[in-house]
N, CA, C and O of each residue as an XYZ file, in Angstrom:
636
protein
N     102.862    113.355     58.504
C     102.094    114.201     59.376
C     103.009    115.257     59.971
O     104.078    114.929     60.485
N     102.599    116.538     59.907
C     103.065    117.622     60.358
C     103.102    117.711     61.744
O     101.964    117.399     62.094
N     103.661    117.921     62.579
C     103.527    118.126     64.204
C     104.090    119.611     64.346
O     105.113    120.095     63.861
N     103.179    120.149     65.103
C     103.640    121.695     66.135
C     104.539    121.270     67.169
O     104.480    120.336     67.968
N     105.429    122.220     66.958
C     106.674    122.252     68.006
C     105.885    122.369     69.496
O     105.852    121.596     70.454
N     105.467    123.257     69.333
C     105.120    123.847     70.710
C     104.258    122.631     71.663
O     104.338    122.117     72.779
N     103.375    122.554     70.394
C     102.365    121.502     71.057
C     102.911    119.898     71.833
O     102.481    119.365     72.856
N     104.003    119.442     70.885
C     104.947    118.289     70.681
C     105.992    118.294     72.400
O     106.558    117.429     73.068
N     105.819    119.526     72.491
C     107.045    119.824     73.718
C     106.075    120.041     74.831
O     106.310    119.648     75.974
N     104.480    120.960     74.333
C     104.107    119.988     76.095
C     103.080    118.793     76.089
O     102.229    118.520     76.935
N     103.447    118.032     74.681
C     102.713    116.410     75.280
C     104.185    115.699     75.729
O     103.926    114.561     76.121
N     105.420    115.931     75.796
C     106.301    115.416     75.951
C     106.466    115.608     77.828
O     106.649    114.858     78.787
N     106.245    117.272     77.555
C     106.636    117.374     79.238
C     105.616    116.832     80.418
O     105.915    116.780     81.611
N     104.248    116.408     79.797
C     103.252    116.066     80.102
C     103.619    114.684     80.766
O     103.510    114.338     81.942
N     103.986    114.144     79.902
C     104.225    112.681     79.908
C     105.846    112.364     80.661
O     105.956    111.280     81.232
N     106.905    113.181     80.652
C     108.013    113.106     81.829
C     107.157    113.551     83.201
O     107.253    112.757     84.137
N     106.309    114.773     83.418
C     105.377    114.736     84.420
C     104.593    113.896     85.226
O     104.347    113.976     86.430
N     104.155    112.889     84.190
C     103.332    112.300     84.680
C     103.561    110.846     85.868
O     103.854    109.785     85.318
N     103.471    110.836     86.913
C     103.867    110.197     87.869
C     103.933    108.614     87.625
O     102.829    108.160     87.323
N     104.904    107.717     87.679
C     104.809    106.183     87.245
C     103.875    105.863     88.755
O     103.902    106.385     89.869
N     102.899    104.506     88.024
C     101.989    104.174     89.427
C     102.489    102.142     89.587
O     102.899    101.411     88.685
N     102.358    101.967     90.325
C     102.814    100.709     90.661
C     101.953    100.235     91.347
O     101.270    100.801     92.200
N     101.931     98.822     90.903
C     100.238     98.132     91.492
C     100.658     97.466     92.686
O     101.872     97.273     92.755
N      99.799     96.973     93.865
C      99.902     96.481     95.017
C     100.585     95.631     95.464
O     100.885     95.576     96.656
N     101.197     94.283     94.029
C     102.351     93.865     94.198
C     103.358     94.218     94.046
O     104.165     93.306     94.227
N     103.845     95.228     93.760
C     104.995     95.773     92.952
C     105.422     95.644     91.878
O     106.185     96.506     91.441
N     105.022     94.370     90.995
C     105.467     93.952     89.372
C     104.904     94.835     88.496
O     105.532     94.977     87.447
N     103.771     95.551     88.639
C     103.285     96.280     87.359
C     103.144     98.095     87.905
O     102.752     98.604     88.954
N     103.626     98.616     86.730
C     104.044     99.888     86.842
C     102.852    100.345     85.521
O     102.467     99.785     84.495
N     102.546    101.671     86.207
C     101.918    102.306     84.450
C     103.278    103.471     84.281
O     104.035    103.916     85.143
N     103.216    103.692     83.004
C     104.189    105.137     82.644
C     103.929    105.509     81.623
O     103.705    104.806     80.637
N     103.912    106.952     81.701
C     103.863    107.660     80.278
C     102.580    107.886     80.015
O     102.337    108.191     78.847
N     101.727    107.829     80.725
C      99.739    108.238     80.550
C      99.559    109.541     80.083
O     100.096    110.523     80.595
N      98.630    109.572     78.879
C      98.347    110.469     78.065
C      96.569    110.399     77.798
O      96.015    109.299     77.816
N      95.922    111.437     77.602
C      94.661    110.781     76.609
C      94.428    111.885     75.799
O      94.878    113.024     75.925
N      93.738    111.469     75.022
C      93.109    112.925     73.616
C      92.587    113.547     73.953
O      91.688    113.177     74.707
N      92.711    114.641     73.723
C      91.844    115.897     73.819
C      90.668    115.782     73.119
O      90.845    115.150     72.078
N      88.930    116.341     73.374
C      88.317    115.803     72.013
C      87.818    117.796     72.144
O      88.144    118.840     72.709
N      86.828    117.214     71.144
C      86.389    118.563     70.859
C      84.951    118.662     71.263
O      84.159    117.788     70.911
N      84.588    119.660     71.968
C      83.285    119.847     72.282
C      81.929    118.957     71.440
O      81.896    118.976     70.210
N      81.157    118.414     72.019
C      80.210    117.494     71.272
C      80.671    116.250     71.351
O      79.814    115.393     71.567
N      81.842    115.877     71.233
C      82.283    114.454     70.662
C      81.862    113.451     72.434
O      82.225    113.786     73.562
N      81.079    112.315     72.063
C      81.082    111.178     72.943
C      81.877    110.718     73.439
O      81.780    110.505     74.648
N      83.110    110.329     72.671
C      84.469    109.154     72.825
C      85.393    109.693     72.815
O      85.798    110.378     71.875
N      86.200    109.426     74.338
C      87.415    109.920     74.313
C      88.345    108.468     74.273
O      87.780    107.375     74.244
N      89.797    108.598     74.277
C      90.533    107.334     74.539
C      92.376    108.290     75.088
O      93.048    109.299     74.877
N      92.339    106.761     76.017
C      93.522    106.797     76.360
C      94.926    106.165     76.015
O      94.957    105.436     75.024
N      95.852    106.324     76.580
C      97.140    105.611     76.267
C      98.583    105.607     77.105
O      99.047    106.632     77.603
N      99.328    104.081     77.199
C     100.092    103.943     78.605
C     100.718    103.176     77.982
O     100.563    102.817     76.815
N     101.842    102.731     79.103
C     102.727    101.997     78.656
C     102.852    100.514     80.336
O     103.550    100.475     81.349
N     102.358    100.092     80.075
C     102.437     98.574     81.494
C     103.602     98.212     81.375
O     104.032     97.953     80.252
N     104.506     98.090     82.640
C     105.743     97.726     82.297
C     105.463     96.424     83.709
O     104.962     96.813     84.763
N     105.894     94.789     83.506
C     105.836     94.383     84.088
C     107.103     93.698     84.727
O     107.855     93.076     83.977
N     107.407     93.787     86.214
C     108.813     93.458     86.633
C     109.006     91.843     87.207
O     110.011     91.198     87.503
N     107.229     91.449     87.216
C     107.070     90.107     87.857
C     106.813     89.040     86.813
O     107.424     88.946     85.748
N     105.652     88.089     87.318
C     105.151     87.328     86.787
C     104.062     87.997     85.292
O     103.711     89.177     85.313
N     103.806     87.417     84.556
C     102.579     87.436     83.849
C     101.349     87.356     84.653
O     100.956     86.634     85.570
N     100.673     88.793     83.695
C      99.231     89.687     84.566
C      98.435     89.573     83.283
O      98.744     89.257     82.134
N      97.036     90.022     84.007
C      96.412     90.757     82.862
C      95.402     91.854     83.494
O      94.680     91.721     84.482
N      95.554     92.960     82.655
C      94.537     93.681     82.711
C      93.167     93.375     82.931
O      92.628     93.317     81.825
N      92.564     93.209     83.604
C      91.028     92.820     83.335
C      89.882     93.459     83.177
O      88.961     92.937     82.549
N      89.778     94.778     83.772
C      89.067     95.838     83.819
C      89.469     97.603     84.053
O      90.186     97.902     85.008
N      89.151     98.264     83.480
C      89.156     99.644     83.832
C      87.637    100.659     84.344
O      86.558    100.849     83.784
N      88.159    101.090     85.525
C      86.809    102.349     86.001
C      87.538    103.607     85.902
O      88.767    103.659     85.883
N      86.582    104.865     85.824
C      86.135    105.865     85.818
C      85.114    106.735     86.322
O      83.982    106.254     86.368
N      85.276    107.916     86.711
C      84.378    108.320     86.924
C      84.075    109.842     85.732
O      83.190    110.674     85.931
N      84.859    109.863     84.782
C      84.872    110.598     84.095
C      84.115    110.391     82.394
O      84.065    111.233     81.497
N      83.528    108.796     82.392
C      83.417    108.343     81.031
C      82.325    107.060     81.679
O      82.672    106.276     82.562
N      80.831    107.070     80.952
C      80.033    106.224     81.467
C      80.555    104.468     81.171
O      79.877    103.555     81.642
N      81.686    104.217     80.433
C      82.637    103.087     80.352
C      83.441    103.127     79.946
O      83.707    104.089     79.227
N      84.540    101.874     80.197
C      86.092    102.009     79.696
C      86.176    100.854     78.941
O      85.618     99.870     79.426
N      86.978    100.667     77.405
C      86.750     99.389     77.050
C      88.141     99.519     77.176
O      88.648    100.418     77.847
N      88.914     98.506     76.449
C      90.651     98.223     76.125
C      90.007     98.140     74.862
O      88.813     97.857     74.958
N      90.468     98.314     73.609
C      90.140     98.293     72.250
C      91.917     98.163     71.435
O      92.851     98.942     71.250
N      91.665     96.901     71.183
C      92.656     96.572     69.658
C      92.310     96.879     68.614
O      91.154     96.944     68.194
N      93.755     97.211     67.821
C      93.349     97.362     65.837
C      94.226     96.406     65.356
O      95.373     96.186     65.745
N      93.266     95.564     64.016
C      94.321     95.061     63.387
C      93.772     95.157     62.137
O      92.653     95.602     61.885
N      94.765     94.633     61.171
C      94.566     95.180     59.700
C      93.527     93.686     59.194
O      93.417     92.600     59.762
N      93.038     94.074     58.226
C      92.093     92.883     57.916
C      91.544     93.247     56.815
O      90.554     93.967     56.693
N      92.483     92.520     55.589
C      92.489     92.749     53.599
C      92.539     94.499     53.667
O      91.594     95.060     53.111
N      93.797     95.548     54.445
C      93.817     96.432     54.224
C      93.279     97.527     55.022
O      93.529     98.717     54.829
N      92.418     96.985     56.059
C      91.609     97.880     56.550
C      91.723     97.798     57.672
O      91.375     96.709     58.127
N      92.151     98.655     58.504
C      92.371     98.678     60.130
C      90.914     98.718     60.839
O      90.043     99.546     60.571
N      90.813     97.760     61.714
C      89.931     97.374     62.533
C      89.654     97.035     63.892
O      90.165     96.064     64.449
N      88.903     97.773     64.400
C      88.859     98.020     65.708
C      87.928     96.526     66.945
O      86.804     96.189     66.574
N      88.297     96.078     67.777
C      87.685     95.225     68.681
C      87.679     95.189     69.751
O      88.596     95.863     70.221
N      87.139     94.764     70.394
C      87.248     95.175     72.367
C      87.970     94.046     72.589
O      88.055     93.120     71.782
N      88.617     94.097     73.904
C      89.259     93.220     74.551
C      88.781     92.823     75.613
O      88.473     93.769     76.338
N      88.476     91.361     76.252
C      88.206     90.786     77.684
C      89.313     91.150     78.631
O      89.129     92.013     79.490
N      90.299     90.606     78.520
C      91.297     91.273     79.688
C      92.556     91.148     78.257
O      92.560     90.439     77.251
N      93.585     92.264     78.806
C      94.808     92.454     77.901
C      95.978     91.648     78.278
O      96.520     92.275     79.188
N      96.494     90.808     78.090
C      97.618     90.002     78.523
C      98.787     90.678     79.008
O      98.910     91.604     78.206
N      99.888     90.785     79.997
C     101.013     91.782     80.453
C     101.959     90.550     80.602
O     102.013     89.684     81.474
N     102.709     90.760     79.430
C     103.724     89.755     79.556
C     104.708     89.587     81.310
O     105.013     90.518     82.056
N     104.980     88.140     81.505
C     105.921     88.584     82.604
C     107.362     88.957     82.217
O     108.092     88.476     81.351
N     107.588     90.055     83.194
C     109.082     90.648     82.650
C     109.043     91.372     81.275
O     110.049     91.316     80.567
N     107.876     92.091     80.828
C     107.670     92.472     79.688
C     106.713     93.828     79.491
O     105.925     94.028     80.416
N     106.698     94.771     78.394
C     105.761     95.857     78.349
C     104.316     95.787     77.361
O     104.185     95.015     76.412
N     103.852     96.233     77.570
C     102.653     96.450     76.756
C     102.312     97.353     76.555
O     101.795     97.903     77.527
N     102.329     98.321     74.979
C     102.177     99.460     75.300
C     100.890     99.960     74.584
O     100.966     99.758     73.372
N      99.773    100.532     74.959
C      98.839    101.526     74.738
C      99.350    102.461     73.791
O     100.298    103.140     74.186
N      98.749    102.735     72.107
C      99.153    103.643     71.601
C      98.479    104.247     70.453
O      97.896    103.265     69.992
N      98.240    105.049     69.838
C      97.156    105.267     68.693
C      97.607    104.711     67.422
O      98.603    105.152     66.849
N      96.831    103.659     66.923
C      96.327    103.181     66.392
C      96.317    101.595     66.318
O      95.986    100.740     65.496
N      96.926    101.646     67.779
C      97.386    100.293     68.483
C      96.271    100.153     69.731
O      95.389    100.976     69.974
N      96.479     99.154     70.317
C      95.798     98.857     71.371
C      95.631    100.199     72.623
O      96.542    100.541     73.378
N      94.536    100.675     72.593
C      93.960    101.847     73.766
C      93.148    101.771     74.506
O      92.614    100.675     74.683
N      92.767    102.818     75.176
C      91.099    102.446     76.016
C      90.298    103.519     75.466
O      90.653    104.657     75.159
N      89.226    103.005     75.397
C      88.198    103.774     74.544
C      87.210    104.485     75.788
O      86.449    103.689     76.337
N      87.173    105.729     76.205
C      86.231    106.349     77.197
C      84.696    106.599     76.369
O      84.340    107.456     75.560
N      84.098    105.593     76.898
C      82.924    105.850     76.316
C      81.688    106.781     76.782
O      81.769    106.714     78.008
N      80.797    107.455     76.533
C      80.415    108.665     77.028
C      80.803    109.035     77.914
O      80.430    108.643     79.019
N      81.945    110.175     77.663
C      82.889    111.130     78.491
C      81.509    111.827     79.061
O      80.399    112.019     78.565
N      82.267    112.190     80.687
C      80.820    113.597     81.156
C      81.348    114.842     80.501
O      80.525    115.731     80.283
N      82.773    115.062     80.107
C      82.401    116.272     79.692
C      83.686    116.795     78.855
O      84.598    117.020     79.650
N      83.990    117.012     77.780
C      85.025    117.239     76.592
C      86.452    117.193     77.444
O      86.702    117.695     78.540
N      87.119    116.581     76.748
C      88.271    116.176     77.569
C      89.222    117.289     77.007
O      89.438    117.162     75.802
N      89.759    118.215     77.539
C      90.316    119.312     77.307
C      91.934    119.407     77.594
O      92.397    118.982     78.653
N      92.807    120.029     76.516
C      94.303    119.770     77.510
C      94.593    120.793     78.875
O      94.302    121.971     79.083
N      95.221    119.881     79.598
C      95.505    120.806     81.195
C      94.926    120.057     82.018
O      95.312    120.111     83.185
N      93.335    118.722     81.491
C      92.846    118.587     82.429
C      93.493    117.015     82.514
O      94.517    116.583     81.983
N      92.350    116.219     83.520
C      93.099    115.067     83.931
C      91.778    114.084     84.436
O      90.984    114.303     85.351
N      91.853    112.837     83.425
C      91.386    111.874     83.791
C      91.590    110.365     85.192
O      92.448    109.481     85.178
N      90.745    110.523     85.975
C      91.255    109.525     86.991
C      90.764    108.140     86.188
O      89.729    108.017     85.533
N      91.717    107.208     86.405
C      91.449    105.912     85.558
C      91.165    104.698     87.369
O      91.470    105.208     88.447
N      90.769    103.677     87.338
C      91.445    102.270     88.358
C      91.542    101.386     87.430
O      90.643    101.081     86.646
N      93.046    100.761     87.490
C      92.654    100.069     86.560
C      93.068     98.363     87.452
O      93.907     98.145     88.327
N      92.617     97.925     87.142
C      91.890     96.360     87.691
C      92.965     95.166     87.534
O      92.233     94.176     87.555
N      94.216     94.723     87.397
C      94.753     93.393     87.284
C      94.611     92.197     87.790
O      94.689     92.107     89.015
N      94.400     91.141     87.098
C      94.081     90.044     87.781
C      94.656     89.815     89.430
O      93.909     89.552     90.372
N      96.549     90.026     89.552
C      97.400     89.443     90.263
C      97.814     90.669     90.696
O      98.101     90.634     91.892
N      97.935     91.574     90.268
C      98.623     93.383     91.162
C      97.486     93.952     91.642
O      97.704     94.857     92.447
N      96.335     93.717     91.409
C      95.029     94.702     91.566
C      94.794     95.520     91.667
O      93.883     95.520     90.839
N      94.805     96.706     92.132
C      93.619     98.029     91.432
C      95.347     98.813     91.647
O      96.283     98.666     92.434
N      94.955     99.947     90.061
C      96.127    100.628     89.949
C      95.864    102.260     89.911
O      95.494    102.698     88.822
N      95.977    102.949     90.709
C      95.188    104.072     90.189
C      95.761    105.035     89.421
O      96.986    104.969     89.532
N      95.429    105.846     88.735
C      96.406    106.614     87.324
C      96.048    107.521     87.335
O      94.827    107.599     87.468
N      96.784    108.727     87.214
C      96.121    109.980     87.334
C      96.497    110.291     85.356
O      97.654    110.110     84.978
N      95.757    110.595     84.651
C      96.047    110.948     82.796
C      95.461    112.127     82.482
O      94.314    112.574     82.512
N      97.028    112.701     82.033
C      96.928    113.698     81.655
C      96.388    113.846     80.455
O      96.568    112.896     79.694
N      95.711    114.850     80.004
C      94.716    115.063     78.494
C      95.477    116.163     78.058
O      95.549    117.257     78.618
N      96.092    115.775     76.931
C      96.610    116.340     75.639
C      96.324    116.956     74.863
O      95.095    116.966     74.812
N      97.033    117.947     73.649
C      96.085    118.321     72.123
C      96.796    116.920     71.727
O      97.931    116.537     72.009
N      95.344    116.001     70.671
C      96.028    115.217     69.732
C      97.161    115.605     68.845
O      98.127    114.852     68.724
N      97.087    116.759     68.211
C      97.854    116.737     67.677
C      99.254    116.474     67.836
O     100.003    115.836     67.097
N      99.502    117.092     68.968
C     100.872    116.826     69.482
C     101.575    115.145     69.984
O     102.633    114.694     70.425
N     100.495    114.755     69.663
C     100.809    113.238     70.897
C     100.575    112.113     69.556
O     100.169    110.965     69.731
N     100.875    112.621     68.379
C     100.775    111.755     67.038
C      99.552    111.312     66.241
O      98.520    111.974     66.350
N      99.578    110.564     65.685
C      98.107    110.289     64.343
C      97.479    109.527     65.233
O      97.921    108.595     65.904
N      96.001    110.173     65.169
C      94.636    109.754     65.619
C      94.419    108.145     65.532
O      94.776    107.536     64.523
N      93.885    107.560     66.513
C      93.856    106.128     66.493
C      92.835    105.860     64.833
O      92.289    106.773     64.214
N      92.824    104.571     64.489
C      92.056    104.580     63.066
C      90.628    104.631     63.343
O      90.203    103.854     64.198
N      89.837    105.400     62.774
C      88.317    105.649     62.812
C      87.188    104.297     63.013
O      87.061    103.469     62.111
N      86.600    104.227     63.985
C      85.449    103.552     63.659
C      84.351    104.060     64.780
O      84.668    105.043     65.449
N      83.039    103.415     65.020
C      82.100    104.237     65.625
C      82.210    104.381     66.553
O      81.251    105.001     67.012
N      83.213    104.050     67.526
C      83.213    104.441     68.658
C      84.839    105.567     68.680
O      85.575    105.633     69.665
N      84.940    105.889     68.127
C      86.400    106.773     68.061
C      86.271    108.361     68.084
O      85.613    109.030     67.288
N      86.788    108.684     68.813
C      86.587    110.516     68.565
C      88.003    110.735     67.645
O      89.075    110.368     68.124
N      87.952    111.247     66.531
C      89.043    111.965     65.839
C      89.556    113.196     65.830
O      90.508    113.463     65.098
């Protein structure tokens, strides 16, 4: 895959920009929040982070919005060849360990966005842990292109 310089250098500066958030206990940090840009029309947007945990073992349990009528967590795994997409109940956060959000890896799927997720702009996320509890994230929206290969296609995916 080909990548634009230009584009490549501001999903990079995007993402040194983007403020680390730390949940109410102090063990869980988000860093590095990004989401896709989509294109006018498209339903589904998705995001991507990196959980860095300094405590005990967490889990994700839920994500809100007010920008996307739901948030899932969505895994891919390969299955006889074919990458495949599934929702997740809560995401496990290792203790003393990262978890990282990434395309074509485990993301959050914004399901009917209110309104084309454009780069420059910015999604507010809360996101919910069992044991740190509510984390709030400010995500910055990207061109895909710049921020690497499109998570793998299925019906809920904007490409």
């Amino acid at each position: 895959m080909r990548l634009r310089t230009g584009c490549l250098i501001g999903a990079l500066a995007a993402c040194a920009l983007a403020p680390t958030l730390v949940g109410a206990a102090g063990a869980i940090r988000v860093v590095d929040a990004w989401a896709r840009a989509t294109p006018p029309g498209v339903e589904n947007g998705a995001a991507y982070f990196t959980i860095v945990s300094s405590g005990d073992a967490d889990r994700l349990t839920s994500v809100r919005t007010t920008s996307a009528r739901a948030v899932e967590v969505h895994a891919t795994r390969s299955a006889n060849g074919v990458l495949e997409m599934h929702g997740v109940d809560a995401l496990p956060v290792p203790g003393g360990g990262t978890v990282e959000l990434a395309p074509g890896g485990t993301h959050l799927m914004l399901i009917g966005i209110a309104t084309p997720l454009v780069p420059g702009a910015t999604v507010e996320l809360t996101l919910v842990f069992e044991k740190a509890g509510e984390i709030s994230v400010t995500v910055p929206v990207v061109d895909a292109r710049a921020a690497g290969p499109a998570p793998a296609a299925h019906s809920h995916h904007a490409n």
